[in-house]
N, C-alpha and C positions, 0 to 999 in steps of 0.2 A: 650865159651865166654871168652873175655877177662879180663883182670885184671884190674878192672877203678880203685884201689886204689891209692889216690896220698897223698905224706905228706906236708905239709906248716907246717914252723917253728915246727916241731914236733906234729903235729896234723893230724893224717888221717881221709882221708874224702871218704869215700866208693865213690865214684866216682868225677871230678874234675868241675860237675856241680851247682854255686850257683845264685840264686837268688839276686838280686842284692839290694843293700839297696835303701828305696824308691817306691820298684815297687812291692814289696810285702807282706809288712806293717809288723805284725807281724805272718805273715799266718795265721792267723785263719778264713779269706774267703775262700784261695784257699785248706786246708785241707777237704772242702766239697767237693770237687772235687778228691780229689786223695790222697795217705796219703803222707806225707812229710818224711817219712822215707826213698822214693826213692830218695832224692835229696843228695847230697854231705854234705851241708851246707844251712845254711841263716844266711845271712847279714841283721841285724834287719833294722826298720826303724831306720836313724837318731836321736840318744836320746842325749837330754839336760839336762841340770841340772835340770830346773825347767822347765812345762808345757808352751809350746810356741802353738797359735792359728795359727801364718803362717803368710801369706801375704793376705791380700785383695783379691779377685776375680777379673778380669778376671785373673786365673794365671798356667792355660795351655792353650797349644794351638798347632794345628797340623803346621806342615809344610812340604815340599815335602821330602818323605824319611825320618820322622824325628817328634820331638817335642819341643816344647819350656816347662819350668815350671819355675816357679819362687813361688814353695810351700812357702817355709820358714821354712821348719823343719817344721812343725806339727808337735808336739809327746807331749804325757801327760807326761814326765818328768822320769826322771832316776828312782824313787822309786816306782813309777808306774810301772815300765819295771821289774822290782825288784820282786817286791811284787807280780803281775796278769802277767807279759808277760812270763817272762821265767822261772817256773815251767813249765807252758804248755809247752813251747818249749822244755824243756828240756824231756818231755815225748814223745817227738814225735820222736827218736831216727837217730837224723841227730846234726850234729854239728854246735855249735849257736855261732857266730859271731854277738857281739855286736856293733855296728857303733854308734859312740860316736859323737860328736861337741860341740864347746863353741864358744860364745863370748869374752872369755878372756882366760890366758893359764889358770889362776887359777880356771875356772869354768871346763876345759878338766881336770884337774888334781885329783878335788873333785871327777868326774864321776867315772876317772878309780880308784880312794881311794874307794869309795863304791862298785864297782864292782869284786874288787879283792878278797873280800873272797864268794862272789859267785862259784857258778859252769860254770860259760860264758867261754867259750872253748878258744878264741880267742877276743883279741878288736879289733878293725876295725876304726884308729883313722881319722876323716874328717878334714885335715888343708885347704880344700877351703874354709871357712866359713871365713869371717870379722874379723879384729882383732880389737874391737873398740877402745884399750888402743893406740893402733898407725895408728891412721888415715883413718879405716875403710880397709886397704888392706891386700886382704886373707892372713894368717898365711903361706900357703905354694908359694907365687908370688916369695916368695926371702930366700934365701939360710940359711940366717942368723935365720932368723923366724923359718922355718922349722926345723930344726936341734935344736934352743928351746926349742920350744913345744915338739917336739919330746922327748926330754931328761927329761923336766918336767914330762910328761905320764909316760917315762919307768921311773923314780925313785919312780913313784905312784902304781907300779905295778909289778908282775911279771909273769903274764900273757903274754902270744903270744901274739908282737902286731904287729899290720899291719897297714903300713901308707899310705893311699888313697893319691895320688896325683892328681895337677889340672893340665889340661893340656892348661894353661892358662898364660902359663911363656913361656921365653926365652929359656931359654937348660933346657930340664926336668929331667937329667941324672946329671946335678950337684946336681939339688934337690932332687934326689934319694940316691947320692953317700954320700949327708949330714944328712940324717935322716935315713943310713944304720950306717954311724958313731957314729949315738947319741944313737944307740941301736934298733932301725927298726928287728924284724926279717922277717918281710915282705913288701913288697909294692904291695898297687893295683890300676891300671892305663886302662882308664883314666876316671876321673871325667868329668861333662858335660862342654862342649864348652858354652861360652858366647855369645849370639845371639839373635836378636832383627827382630820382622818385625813388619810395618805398614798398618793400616787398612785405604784404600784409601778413602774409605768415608767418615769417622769422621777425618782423619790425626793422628789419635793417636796409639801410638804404640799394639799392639795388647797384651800385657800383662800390666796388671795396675803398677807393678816393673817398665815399660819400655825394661829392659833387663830382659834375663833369662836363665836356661840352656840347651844345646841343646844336643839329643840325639837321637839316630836313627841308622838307617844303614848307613844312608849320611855322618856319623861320623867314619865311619869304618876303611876305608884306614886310617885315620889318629892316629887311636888308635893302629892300628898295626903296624905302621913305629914304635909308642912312645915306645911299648913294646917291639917292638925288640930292638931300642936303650940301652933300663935301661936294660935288660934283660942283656946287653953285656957290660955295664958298672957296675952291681953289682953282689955280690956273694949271699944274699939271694933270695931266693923267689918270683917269680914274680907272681901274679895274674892279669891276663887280661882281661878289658872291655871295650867294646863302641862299639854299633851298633851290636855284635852277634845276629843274627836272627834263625840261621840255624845250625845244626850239622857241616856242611862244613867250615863255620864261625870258628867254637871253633876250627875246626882241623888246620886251617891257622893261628888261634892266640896262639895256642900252639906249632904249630912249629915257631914260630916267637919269643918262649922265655916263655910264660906263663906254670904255674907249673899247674894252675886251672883257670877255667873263671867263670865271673860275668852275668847273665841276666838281662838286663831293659827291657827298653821301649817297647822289643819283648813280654814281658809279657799282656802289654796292649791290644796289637792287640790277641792274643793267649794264654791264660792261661797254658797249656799243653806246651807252648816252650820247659822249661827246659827239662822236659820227654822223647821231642819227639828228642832234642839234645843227652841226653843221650845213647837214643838208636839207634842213628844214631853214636854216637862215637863206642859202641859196634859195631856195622855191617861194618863201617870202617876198627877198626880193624881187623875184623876175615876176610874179602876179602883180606885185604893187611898182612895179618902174622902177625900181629903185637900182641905179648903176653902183653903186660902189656902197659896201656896208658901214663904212667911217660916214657916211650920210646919216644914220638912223641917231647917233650919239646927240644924247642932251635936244632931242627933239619933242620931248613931251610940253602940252600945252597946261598949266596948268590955272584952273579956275580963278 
């Protein structure tokens, strides 16, 4: 067998499979199923400072290849995550990546101030989310924001932190090269695409948001041109995701620059995804020689 250990910002993860935030809350559905000690990591759900209910209903929705959501963060609040989430996680002997978000920098900044003398392995900071002190536009859309907040978090902490990017901007590689500046020791890319469909019989759009985020496979090519770009524009750590479905998947987005990958929306349709990607990266490697899976990263050739 091979060696699946990989390290992010100083954190090894027995193998470079995680769950992705969102799509598997804070496992204690899918540990009836299998135990969570086989996974790399989990990327908690999205936590906020205080207990947010979400969005309205209708707020998924399938699409071809794909899905829309416009949740809203759901999550009972930072001290709730605190207090009931991660003890349990912390028993289940896989590395817990807390995924943070605010509505202001000073609400990200309390989270990671509480979270830091925990035991949370890593933070996993969200700058897609609204910045309502300026205008409602995401924290990470513009350079300047990004790199921010960014710096706000890391002087709240000193924890591993990783900075989720949206892949909702213009060059996503300045906003990586600026939140690598402000103390980033990781980025994980990409966040969900913005996307909207309409329901021809009422005319209304089919999420009560209007828009929402999009995610799937049908998002795939595009997450992997993003990761190969920042992968080749920064020096730490890249973690890749959008649309992995398949073992084959993680292997194309690890040679395209990613150090470890994220699973979504492949979860929905399949519980077992991440398991069955794992051991499809095992059988990979041991057909191709390949002794240790931190080999495959940033090996693509390209033309």
């Amino acid at each position: 067998m091979a060696d699946l250990r990989v390290n992010i910002a100083g954190v090894e993860l027995k193998n470079p499979v995680i769950p992705a935030s969102g799509a598997f809350g804070f496992g204690r559905e899918y540990e009836k199923l299998y135990p969570l000690s086989k996974l790399g990591g989990i990327a908690t759900k999205g936590t906020t400072l205080n207990k947010k209910d979400g969005n309205p209903p209708p707020r998924i929705a399938e699409t071809p290849n794909g899905m829309l959501n416009s949740v809203g963060l759901q999550n009972p609040g930072i001290e709730h995550f605190i207090q009931e989430e991660l003890p349990h996680l912390k028993s289940c002997d896989t590395v817990v990546i807390a995924n943070i978000a605010g509505a202001t920098e000073e609400d990200c900044v309390e989270i990671a101030r509480r979270l830091e003398p925990t035991d949370v392995d890593m933070i996993e900071l969200n700058i897609s989310c609204p910045n309502v002190k300026q205008g409602g536009a995401a924290f990470g859309v513009h350079c300047q924001s990004a790199a921010h907040i960014t710096a706000a978090v890391r002087r709240a902490t000193k924890k591993p932190l990783m900075v989720k990017l949206s892949p909702n901007v213009t060059n996503i590689t300045e906003i990586a090269r600026a939140v690598e500046a402000e103390g980033a020791d990781a980025v994980s890319l990409i966040n969900t695409l913005l996307g909207m469909r309409i329901d021809l019989k009422t005319r209304r759009p089919v999420l009560k948001n209007n828009v929402g985020g999009m995610s799937g496979p049908a998002v795939f090519p595009i997450a992997v041109r993003m990761v190969w770009q920042v992968a080749n524009a920064v020096q730490i750590p890249v973690v890749g995701m959008g649309g992995i479905s398949a073992w084959n998947d993680a292997v194309e987005m690890m040679m395209a620059g990613a150090a470890a990958v994220q699973i979504g929306a492949a979860i929905f349709q399949d519980p077992f995804a991440p398991l069955k990607v794992i051991d499809g990266l095992n059988r990979y490697c041991d057909e191709n020689g390949i002794e240790r899976i931190s080999e495959l990263t940033g090996t693509v050739k390209p033309w």
